[in-house]
N, C-alpha and C positions, 0 to 999 in steps of 0.2 A: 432305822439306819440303812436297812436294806433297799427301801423306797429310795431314799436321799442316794445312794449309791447307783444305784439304779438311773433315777433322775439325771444324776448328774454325768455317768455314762453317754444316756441317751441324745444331753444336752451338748457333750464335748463331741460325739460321732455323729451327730448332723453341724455341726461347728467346724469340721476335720471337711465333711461332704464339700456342705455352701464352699469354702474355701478351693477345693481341688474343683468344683464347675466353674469358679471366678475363673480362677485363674487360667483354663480350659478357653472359658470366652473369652479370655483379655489376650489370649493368645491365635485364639482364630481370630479376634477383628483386629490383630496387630498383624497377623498373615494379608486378610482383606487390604487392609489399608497398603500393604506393601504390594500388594497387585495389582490394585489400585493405580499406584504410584507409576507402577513398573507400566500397566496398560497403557495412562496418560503419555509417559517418555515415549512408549513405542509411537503411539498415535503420533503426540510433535516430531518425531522423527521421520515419519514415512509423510508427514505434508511436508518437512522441509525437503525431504526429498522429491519430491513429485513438483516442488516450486522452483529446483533447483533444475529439475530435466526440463520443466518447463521455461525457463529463462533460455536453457542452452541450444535450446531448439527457433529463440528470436530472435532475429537481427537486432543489433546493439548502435543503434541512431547518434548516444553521445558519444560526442569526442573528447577528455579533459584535456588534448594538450590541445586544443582550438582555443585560437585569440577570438573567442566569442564578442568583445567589441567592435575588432576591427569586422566580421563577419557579418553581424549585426548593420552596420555603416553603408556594407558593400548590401546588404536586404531592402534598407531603407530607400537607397537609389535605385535599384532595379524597382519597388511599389510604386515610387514617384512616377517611371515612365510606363508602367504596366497598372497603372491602377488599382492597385492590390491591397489588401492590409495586411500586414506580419502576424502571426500568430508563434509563439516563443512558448513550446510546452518545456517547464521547468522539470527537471527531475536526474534520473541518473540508469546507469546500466544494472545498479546496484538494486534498482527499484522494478517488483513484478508488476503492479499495477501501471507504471510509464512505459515498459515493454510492451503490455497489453493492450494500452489504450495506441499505442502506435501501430503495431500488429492489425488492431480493429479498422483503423483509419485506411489503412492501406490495404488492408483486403477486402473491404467494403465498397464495393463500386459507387454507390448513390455518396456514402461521404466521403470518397476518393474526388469523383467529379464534384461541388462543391469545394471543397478546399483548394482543390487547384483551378479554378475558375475565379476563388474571392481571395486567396491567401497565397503566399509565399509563406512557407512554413520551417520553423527554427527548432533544434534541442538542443536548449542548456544546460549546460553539463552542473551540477552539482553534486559534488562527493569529496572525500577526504585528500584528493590528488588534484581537485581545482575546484573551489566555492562559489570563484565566480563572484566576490561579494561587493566591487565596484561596478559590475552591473547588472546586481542583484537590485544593489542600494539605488540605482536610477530609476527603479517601477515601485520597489517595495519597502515597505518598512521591514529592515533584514533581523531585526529584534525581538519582532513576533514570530512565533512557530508556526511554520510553515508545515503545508502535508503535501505528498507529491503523488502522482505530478501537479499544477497546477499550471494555467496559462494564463499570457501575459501578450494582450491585445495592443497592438500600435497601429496608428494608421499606417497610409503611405507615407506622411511627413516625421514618421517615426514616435508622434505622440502617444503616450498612452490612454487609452480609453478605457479599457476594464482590465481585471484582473478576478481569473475564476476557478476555484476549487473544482476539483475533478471528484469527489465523492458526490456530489448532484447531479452527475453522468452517471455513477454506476449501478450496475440490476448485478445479482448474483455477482458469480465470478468474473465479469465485464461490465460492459457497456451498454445502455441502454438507447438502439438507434435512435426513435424519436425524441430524446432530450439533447442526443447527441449532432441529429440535425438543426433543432432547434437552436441551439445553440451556434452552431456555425450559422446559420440563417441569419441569428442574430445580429452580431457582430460582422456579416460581412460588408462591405463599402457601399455606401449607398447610390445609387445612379442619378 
């Protein structure tokens, strides 16, 4: 009896143990996990911040309250006499990567010269204060999801010729000049 007594002592005080280290680990990786948690929020916090000073530090290209057709109209006739083709990067103020690739374009001397040598150059405004979606719908089919910016090639007679996503430009945090020359190169007017 005293074995049995014994035994079963021995068996309820490592049963009493296992239980107080369960619950010890269930409580440090229920700490982890909430540090975890808390580390992640900090991290998205401090990029949204850092995307936010960086925005406020670019000049902001669209207009929503611009009558981008009639704009447009008045682009088409200036290509016609200047032999130009339009380029219409689509996007918004709202978007860091449209900020950036504009920022690039224009502090870039080699695809400064270029675009302004083959292009008259457009921003269409897309955001919650003007869609733009009648002359969204004359390039694009406005049903697909779109990612921004993207640009929207016409000639001089205002046609469209291509239409091109801007993630096949980008390296890292920007732009990649040689795809990004290429690209202009591309599409510009032929002689």
């Amino acid at each position: 009896m005293k074995k049995m007594s014994l035994v079963a002592l021995l068996t309820l005080s490592t049963l009493a143990w296992a239980q107080k280290i369960s619950k010890s680990i269930d409580a440090k990786n229920s700490s982890d996990k909430a540090l975890l948690v808390k580390s992640d929020a900090a991290e998205l916090e401090a990029k949204k911040k850092a995307v936010a000073e960086e925005k406020a530090k670019m000049p902001k290209p669209y207009d929503a309250k611009a009558d981008a057709q009639a704009d447009i109209n008045k682009l088409i006739a200036q290509a016609k006499k200047e032999g130009k083709n339009i380029i219409i990067q689509a996007g918004g103020n709202w978007c860091i990567w449209c900020l950036r690739f504009n920022q690039y374009v224009q502090t870039t001397p080699e695809l400064k010269k270029i675009v302004d040598e083959n292009y008259l150059y457009y921003h269409l405004n897309y955001s919650p204060d003007n869609k733009n979606e009648k002359v969204f719908a004359k390039y694009i089919n406005i049903n697909e999801q779109q990612f921004y910016p993207f640009f929207i090639i016409l000639d001089k007679n205002g046609n469209k010729i291509h239409v091109q996503q801007s993630d096949v430009l980008e390296q890292d945090k920007g732009y990649s000049l040689e795809k990004t020359k290429a690209f202009f190169n591309q599409w510009a007017p032929k002689s």
